[in-house]
C-alpha positions in Angstrom: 112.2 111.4 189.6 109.2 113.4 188.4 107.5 112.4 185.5 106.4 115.2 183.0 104.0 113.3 181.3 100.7 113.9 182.2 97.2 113.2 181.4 95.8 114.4 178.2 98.8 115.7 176.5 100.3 114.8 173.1 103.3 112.8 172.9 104.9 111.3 170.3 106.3 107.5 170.6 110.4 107.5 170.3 111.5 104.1 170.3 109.8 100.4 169.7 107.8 99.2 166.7 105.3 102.1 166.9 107.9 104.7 166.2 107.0 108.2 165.2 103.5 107.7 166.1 101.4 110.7 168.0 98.9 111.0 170.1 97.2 111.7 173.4 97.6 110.1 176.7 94.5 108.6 177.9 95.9 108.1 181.3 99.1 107.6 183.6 98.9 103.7 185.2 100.9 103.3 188.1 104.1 100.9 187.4 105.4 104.4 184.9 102.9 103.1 182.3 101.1 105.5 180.4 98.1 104.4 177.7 98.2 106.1 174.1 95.7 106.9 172.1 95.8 104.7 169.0 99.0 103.5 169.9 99.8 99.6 170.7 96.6 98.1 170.1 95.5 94.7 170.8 92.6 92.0 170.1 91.0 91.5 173.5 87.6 89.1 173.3 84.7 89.4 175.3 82.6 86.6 176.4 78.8 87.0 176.2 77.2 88.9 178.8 73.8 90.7 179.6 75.5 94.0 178.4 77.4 92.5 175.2 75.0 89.3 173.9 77.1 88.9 170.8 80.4 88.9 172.6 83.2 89.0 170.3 86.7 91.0 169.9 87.6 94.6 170.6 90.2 96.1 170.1 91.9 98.7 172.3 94.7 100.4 173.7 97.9 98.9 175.8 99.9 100.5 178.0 103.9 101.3 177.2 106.2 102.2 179.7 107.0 106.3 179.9 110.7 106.3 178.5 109.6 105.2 175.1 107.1 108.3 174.9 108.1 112.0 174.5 106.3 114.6 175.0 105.3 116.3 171.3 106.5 120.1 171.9 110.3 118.7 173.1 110.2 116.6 170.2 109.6 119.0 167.6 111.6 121.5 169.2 114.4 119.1 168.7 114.0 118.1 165.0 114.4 121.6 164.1 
């Protein structure tokens, strides 16, 4: 199956507790998971390093799997 969902296009999340949500796909991870912008965030923490002294937690994107998104045109063309 071909997956219509491709890199930097708007899609809007259809199913799960982010629901309704929109945004742009950052990228498509192999395994059908695609990463969100501002969609399933999580705490990650970094240790200290050279680059990052203070260490500390960031938070950032998670990937979801493909059938929960939709691409944003399809679903406002069917709302309507």
């Amino acid at each position: 199956m071909s997956k219509a969902i491709k890199r930097e296009e708007e899609v809007v999340v259809i199913t799960g507790s982010h629901k309704g949500k929109r945004g742009k796909v950052l990228s498509v991870q192999s395994g059908e998971r695609v990463l969100v912008e501002g969609v399933n965030m999580i705490t990650k923490f970094e240790r200290k390093s050279q680059d990052n002294p203070d260490g500390g937690s960031v938070e950032r994107e998670a990937p979801i799997h493909y059938s929960n998104v939709m691409l944003a045109s399809k679903y406002d063309a069917k709302q309507k």
